[in-house]
Structure formats: C-alpha cells, structure tokens
GUMIVO-290076 format. One line per field, with one value per residue: residue number from 1; residue in one letter; x, y, z of N, C-alpha, C, O in turn. Coordinates in nm, 3 decimals. Atoms other than C-alpha are relative to their C-alpha. Layout:
# residues N
n: (NUM,...)
res: (A,...)
n_xx: (X,...)
n_yy: (Y,...)
n_zz: (Z,...)
ca_xx: (X,...)
ca_yy: (Y,...)
ca_zz: (Z,...)
c_xx: (X,...)
c_yy: (Y,...)
c_zz: (Z,...)
o_xx: (X,...)
o_yy: (Y,...)
o_zz: (Z,...)
//
This chain:
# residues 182
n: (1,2,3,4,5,6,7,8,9,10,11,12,13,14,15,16,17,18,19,20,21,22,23,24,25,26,27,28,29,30,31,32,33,34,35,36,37,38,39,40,41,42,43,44,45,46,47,48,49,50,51,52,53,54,55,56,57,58,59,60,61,62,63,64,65,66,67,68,69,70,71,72,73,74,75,76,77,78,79,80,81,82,83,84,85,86,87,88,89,90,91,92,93,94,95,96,97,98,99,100,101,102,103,104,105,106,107,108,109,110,111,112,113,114,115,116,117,118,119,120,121,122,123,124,125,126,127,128,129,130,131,132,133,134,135,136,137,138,139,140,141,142,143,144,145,146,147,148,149,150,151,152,153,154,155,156,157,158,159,160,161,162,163,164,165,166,167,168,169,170,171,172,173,174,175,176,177,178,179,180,181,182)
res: (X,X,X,X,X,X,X,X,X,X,X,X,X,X,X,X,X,X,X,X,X,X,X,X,X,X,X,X,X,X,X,X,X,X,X,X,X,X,X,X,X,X,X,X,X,X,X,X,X,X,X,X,X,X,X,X,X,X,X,X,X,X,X,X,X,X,X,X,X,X,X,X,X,X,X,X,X,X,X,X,X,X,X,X,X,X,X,X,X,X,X,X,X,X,X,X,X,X,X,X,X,X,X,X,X,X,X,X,X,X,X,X,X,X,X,X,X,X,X,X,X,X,X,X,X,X,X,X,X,X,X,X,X,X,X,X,X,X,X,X,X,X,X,X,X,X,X,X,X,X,X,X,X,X,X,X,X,X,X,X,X,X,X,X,X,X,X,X,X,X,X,X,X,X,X,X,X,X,X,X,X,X)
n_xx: (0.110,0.067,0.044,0.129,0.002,0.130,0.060,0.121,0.148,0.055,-0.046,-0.187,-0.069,-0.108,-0.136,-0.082,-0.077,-0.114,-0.044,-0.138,-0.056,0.105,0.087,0.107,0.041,0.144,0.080,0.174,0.074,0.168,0.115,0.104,0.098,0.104,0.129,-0.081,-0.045,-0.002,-0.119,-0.024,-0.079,-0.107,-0.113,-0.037,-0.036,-0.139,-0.099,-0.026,-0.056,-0.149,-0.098,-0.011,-0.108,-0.133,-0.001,-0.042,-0.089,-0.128,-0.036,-0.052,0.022,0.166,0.005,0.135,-0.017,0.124,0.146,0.031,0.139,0.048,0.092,0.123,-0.065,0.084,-0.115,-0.088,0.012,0.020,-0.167,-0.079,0.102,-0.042,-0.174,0.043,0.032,-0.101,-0.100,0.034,-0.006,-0.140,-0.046,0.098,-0.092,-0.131,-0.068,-0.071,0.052,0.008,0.087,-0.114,0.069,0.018,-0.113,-0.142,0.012,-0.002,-0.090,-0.096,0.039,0.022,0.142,0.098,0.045,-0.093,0.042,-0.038,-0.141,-0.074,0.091,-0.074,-0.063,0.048,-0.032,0.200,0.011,0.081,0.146,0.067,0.141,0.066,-0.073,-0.127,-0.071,-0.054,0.049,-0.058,-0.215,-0.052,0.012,-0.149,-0.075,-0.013,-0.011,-0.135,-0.059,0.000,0.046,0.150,0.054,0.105,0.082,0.063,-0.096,-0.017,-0.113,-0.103,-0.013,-0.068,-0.147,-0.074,0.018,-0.089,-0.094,-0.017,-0.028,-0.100,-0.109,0.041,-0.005,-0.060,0.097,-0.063,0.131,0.085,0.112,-0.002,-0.056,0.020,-0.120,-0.091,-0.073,-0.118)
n_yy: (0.093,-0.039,0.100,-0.034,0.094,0.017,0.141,-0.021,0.045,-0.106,-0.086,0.028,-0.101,0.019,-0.098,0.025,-0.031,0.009,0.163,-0.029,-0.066,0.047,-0.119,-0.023,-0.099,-0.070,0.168,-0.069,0.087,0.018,0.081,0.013,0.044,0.115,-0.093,-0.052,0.049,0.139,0.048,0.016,-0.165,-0.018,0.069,-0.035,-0.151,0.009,0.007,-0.125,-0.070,0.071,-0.022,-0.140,-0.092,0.067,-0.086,-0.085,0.043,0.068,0.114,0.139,0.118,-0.006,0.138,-0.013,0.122,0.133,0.050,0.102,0.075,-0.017,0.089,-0.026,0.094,-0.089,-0.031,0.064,0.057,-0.098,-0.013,0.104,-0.065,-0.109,0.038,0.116,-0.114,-0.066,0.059,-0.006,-0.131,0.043,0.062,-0.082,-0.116,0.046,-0.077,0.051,-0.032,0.139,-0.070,-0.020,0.047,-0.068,0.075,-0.038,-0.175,-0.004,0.035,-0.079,-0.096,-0.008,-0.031,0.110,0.021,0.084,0.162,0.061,-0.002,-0.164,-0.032,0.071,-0.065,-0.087,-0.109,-0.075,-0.046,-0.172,-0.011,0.027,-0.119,0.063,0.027,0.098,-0.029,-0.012,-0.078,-0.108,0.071,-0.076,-0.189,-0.067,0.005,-0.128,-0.110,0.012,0.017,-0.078,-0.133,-0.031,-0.002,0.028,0.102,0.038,0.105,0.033,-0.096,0.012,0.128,-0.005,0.047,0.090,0.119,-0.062,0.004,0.155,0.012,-0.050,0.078,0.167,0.067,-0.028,-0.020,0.022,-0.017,0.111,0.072,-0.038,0.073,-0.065,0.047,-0.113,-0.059,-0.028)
n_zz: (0.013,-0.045,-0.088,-0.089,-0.119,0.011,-0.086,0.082,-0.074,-0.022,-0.062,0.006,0.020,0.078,0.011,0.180,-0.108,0.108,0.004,-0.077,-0.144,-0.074,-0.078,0.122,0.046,-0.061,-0.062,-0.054,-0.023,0.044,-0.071,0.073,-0.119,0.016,0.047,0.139,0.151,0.023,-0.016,0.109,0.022,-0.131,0.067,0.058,-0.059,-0.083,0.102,0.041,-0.105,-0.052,0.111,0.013,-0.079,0.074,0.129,-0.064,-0.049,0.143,-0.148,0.085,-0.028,-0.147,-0.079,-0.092,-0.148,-0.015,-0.062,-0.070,-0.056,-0.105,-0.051,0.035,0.183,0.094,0.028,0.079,0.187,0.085,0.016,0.082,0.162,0.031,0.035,0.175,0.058,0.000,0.112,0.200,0.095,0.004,0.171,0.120,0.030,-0.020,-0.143,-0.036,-0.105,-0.083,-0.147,-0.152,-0.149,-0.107,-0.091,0.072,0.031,-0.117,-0.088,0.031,-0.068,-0.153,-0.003,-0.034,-0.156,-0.046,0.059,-0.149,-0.086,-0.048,-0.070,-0.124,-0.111,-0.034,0.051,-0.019,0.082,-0.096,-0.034,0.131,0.020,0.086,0.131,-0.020,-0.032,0.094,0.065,-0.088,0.032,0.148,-0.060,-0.051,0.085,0.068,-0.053,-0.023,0.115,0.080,-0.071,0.032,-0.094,0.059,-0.070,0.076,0.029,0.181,0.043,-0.052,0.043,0.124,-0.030,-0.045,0.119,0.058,-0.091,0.036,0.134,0.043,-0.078,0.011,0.134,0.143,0.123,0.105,0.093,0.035,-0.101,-0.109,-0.058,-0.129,-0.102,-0.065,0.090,-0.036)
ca_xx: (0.321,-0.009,-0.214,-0.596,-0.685,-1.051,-1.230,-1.535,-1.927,-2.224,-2.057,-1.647,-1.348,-1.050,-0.724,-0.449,-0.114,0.216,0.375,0.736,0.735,0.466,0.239,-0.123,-0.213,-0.583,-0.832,-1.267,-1.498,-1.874,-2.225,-2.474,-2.743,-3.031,-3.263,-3.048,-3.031,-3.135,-2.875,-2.831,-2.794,-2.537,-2.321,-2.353,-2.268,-1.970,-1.845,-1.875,-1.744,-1.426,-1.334,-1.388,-1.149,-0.892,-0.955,-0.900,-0.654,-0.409,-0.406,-0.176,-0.287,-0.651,-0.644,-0.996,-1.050,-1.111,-1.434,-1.464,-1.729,-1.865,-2.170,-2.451,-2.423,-2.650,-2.409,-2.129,-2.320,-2.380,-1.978,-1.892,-2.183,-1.998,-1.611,-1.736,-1.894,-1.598,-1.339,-1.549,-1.504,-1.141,-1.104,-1.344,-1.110,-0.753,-0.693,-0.408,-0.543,-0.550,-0.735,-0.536,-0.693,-0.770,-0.554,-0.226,-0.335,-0.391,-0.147,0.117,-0.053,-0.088,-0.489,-0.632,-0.779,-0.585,-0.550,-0.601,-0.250,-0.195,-0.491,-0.350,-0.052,-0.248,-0.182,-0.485,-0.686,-0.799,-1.115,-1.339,-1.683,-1.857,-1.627,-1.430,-1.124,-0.969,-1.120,-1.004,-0.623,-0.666,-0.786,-0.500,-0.272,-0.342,-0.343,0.010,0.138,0.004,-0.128,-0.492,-0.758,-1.029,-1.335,-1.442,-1.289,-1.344,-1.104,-0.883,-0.887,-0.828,-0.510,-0.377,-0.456,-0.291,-0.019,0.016,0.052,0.338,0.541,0.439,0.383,0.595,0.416,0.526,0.356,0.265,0.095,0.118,0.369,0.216,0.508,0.788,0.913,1.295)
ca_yy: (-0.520,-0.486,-0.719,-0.707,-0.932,-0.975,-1.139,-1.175,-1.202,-0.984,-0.774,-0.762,-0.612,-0.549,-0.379,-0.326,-0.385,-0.309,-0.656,-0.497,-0.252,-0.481,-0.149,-0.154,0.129,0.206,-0.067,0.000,-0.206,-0.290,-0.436,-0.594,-0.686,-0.915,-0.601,-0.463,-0.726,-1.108,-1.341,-1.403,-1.008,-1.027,-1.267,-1.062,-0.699,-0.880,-0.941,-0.654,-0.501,-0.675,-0.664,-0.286,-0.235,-0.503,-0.242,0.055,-0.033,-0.211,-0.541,-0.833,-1.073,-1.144,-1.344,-1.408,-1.625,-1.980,-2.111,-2.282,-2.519,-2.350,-2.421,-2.317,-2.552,-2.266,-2.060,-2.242,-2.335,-1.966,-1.907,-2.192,-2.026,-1.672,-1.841,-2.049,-1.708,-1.570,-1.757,-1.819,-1.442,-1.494,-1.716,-1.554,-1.256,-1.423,-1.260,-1.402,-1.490,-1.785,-1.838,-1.833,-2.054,-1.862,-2.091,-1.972,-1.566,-1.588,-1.778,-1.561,-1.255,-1.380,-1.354,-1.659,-1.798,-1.983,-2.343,-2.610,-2.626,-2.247,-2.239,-2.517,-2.327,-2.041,-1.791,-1.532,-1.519,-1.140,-0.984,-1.028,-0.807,-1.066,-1.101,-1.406,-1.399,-1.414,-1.139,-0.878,-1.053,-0.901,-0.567,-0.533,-0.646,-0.393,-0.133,-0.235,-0.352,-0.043,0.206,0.165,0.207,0.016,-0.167,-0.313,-0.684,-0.755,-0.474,-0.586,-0.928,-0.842,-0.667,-0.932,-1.149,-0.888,-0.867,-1.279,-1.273,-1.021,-1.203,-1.583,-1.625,-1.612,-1.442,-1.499,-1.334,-1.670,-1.816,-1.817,-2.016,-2.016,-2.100,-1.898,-1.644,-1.625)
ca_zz: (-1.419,-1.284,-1.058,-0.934,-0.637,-0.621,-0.274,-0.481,-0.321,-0.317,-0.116,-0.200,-0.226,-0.468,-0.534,-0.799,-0.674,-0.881,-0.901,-0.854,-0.569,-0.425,-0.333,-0.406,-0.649,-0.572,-0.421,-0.345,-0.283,-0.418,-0.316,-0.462,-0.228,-0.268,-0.259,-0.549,-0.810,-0.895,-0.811,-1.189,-1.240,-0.962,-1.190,-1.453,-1.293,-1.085,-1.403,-1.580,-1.286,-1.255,-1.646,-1.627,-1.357,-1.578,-1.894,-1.660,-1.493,-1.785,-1.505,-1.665,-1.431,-1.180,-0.877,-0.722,-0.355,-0.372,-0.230,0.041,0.205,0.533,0.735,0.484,0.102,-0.048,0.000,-0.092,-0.458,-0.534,-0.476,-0.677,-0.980,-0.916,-0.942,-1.252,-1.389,-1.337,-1.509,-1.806,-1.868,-1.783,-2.075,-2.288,-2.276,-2.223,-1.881,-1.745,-1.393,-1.099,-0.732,-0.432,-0.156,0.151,0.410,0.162,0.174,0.509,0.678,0.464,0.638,0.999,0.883,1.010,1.350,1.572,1.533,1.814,1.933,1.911,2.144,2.387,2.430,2.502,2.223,2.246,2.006,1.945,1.992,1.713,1.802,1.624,1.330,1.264,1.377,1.048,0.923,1.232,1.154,0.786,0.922,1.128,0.887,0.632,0.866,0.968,0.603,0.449,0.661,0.541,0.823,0.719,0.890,0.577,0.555,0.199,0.124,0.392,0.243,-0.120,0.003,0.169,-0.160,-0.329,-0.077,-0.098,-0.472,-0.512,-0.254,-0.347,-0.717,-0.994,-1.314,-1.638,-1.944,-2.051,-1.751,-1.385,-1.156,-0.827,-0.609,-0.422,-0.645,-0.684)
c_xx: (-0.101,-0.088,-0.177,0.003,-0.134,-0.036,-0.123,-0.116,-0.067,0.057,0.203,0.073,0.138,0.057,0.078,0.156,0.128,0.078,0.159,0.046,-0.134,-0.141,-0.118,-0.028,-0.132,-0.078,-0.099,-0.020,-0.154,-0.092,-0.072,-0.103,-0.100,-0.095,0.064,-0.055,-0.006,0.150,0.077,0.039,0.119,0.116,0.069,0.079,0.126,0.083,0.035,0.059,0.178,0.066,-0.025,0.126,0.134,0.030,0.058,0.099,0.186,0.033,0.059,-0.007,-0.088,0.076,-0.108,0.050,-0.039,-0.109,0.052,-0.107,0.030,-0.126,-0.139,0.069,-0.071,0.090,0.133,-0.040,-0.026,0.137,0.072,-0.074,0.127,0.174,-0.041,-0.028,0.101,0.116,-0.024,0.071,0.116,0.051,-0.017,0.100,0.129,0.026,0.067,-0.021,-0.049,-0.058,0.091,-0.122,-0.022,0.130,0.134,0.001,-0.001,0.083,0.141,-0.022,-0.012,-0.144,-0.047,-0.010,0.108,-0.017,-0.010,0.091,0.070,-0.089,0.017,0.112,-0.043,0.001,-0.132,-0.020,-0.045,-0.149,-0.106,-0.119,-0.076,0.016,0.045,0.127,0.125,-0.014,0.054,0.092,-0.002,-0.005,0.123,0.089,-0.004,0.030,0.122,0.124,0.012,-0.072,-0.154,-0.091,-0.128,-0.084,-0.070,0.073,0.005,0.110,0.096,0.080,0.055,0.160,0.077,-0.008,0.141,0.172,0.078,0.057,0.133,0.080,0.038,0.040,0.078,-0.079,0.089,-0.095,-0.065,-0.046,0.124,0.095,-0.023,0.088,0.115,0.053,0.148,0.055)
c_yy: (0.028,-0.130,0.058,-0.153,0.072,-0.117,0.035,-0.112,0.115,0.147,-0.045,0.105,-0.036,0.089,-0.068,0.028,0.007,-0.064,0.025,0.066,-0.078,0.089,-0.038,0.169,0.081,-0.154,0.094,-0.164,-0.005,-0.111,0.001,-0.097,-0.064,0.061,0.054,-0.086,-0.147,-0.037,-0.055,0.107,0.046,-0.050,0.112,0.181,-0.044,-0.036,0.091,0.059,0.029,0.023,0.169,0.010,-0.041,0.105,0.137,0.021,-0.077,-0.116,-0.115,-0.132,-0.006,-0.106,0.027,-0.130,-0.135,0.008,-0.100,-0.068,0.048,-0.056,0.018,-0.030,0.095,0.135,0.014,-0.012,0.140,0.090,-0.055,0.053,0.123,-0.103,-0.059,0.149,0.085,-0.013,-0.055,0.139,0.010,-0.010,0.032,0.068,-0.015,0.065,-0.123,-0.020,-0.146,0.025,-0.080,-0.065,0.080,-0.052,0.051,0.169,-0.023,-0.046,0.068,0.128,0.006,0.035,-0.136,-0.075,-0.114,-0.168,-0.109,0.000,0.103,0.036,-0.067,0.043,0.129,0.110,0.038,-0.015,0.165,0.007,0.020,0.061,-0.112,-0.033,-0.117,0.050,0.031,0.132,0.158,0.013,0.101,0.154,0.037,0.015,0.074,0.125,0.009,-0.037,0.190,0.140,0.007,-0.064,-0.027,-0.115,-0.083,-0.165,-0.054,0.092,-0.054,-0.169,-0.043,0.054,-0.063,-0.109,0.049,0.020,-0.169,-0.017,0.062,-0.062,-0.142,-0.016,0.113,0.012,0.066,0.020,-0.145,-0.089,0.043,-0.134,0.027,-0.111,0.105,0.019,0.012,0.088)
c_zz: (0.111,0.092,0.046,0.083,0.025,0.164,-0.022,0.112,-0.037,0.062,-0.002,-0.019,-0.104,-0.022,-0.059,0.047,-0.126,0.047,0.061,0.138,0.075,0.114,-0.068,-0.033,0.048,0.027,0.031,0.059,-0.072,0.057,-0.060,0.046,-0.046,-0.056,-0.133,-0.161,0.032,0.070,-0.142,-0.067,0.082,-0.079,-0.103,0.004,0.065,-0.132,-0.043,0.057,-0.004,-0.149,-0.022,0.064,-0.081,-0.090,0.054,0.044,-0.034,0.106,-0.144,0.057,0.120,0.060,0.041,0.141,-0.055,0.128,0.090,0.130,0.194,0.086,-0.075,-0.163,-0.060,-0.040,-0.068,-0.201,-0.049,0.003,-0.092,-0.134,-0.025,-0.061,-0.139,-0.082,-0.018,-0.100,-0.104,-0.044,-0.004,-0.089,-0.106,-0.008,0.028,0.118,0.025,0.150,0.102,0.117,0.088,0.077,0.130,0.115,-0.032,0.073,0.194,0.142,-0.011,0.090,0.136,0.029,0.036,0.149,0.037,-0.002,0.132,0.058,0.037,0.122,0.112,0.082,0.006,-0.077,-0.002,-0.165,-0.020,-0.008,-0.113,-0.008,-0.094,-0.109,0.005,0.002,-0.133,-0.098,0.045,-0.026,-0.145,0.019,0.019,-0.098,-0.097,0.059,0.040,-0.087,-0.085,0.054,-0.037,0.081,-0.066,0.111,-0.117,-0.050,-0.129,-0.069,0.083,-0.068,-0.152,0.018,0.032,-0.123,-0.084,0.045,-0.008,-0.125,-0.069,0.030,-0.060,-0.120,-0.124,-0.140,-0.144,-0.081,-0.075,0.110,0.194,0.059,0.139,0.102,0.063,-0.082,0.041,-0.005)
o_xx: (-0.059,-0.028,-0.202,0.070,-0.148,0.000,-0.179,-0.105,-0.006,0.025,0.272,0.033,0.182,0.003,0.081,0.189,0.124,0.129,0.209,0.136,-0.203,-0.200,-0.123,-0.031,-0.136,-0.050,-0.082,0.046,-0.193,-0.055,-0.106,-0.108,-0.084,-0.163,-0.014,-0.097,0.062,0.238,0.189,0.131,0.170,0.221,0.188,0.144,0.213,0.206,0.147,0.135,0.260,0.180,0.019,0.222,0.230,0.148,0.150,0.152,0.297,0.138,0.010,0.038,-0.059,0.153,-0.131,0.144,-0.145,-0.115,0.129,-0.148,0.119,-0.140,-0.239,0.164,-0.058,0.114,0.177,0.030,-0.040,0.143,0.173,-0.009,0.198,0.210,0.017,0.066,0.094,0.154,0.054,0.149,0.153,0.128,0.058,0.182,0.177,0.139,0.022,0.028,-0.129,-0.083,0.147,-0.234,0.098,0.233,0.209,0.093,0.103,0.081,0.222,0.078,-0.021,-0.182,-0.117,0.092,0.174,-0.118,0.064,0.067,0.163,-0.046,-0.010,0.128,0.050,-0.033,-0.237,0.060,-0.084,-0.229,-0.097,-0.160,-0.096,-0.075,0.069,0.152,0.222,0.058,0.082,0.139,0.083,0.069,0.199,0.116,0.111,0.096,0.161,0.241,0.109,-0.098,-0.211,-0.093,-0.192,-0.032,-0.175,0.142,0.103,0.172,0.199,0.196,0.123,0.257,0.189,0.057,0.247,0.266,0.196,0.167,0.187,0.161,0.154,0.152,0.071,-0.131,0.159,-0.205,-0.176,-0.073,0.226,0.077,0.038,0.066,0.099,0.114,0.176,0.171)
o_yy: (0.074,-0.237,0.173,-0.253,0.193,-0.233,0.130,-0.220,0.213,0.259,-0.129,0.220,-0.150,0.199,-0.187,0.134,-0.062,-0.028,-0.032,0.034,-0.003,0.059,-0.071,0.259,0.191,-0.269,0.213,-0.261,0.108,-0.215,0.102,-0.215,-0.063,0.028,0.045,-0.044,-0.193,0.039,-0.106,0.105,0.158,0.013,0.146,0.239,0.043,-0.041,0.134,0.124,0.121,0.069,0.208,0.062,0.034,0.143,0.184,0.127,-0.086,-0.100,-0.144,-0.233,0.052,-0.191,0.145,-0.207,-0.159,0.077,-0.193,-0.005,0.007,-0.178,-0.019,0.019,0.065,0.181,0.102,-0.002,0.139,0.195,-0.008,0.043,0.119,-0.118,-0.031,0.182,0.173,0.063,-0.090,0.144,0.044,0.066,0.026,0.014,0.094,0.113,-0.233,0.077,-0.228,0.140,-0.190,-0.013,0.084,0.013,0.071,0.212,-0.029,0.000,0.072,0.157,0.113,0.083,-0.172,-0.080,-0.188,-0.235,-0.088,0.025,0.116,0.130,-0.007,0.034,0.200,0.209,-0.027,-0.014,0.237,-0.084,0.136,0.084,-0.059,-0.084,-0.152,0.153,0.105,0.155,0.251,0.126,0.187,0.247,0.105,0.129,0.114,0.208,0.126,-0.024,0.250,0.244,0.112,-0.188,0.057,-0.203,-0.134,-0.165,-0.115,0.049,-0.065,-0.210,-0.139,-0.014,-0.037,-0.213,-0.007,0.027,-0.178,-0.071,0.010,-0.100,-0.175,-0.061,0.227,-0.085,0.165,-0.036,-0.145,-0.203,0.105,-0.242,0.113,-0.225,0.221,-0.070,0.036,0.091)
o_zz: (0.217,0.083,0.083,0.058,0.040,0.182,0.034,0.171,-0.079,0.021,0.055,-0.041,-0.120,-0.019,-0.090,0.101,-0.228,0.153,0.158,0.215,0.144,0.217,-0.187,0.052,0.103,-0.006,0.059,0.096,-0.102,0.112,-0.122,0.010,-0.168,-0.153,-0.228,-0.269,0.125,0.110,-0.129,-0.150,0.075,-0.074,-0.106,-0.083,0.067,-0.131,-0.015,-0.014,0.004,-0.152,-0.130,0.008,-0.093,-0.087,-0.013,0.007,0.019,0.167,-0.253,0.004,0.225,0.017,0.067,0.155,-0.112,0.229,0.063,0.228,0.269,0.087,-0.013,-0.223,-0.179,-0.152,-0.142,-0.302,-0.171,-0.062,-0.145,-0.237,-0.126,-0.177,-0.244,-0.154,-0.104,-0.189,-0.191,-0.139,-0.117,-0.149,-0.203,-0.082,0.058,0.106,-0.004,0.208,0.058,0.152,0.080,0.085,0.155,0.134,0.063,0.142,0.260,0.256,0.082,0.156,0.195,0.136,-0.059,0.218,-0.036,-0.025,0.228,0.177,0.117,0.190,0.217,0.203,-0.032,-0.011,-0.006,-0.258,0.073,-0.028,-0.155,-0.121,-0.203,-0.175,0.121,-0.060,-0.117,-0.195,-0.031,-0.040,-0.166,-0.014,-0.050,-0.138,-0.114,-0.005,0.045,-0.050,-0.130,-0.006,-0.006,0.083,-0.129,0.179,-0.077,-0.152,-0.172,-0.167,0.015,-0.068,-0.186,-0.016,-0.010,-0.107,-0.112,-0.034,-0.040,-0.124,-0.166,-0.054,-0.081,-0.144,-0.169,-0.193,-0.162,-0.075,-0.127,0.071,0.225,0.003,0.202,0.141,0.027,-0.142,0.158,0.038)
//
C-alpha cells in the first residue's frame, strides 16, 4: 500500500511512502509563487498537481497538513480555501485520504519548539538561522530517520507527515482509523 503526505502551500512539499516497510519511495517538492500564478490558478494547479502524483504513483491513501491559525488571518483564509479545494477533489475522485494536525506529526518526530516548561528546565532549544524552530527539528529529523540532506522544510515536513502516518494510523481499504496502529 501506498501513501502520499502532502504539506500543502504555494510553496510545498510531498512524498510517497510504502505503508509497510514504512520507507518513503520518492518525494519533490513544488512552487507556485505569486509572480507565477493567481491565487485562484494556484488552487487549481495544486490540485492538478497532487491528483497527478495519486495517478502516478497508484497512492491508496492522501494525507495533507491541517491549518492552523498563526499571526496573519489572510493567510490563514487562503489555507483554509486551498484545504477546502483540496478535499473537494478528494471526494470528487474517492481518494481515500485524512489531515494530520501538525502538533500530532510533530511531536511524533521530535519536530516542534520547545514548550514553556521544557524551556524552564532549560532544554536548548536549537539554532534556527531564522527558521522556526520546528521547522530545523524536521530537517534534522529526516536527515537522521532517512538519510535525506535537505534544507528545504516543506520536504522535510511532508516526510515526517509521511513518517507519522505509517507509524500512527491504521488504514483500512474502506476508510481511515487514525489512531495507534496494532
């Protein structure tokens, strides 16, 4: 069984992970920049995009990121357009396919910033170059899950989705059980 793991934006990344030996197969990335393409041609190209790689790929089940509310709502509402845009086409085409919260993927991975009390008793956080810290955490973590040396965190982020999903959820050709697989 096959798997894509999508951390979908203008600029994202995704990879195709085989569900049993929990390896990903092949994983890119794509961009679709402001100067590029409407934000209404953006919907429709991240779609297309994404059910190409499903068709390509023979995937029996998507996960994309949930959304969640940061410090800019304009933002946020053209995340919440793409995820909506998304899982219409989902349905439209029966993909078998659910969204993983960030907090889940990331705390499974050891990808996310430290929390007040990890920070009281002093655990470092690392060095972030202007990244969030969550974002460096996924770096690493691929590079130490899977050997892939990447500065590109949307790729590092879909593996760890992908990485989350083999481990975590139970997938059953008729729908998804997202809970600890037995």
């Amino acid at each position: 069984m096959r798997i894509l793991a999508v951390d979908q934006a203008r600029r994202g990344g995704w990879s195709v992970f085989d569900y049993e030996t929990k390896k990903p197969i092949v994983y890119g990335t794509y961009s679709f920049t402001q100067k590029d393409c409407e934000f209404s041609d953006f919907l429709v190209k991240i779609k297309d995009l994404i059910c190409q790689i499903v068709e390509s790929y023979e995937i029996d089940a998507v996960f994309i990121e949930d959304i969640q509310m940061q410090n800019n709502v304009d933002s946020f509402k053209k995340l919440a357009m793409l995820q909506g845009a998304l899982i219409s086409a989902f349905v439209e085409k029966e993909y078998l396919f659910d969204v993983i919260p960030p907090v889940r993927w990331q705390g499974f991975c050891n990808a996310r910033g430290r929390k007040a009390s990890e920070i009281k008793a002093k655990i470092i956080e690392p060095q972030t170059e202007g990244k969030k810290a969550s974002k460096v955490l996924s770096m690493q973590f691929v590079r130490e899950q899977f050997g892939i040396d990447t500065e590109d965190d949307n790729l590092a982020d879909s593996l760890c989705i992908g990485w989350f999903v083999t481990n975590n959820v139970r997938i059953e050709k008729k729908g998804i059980q997202n809970e600890q697989k037995k």
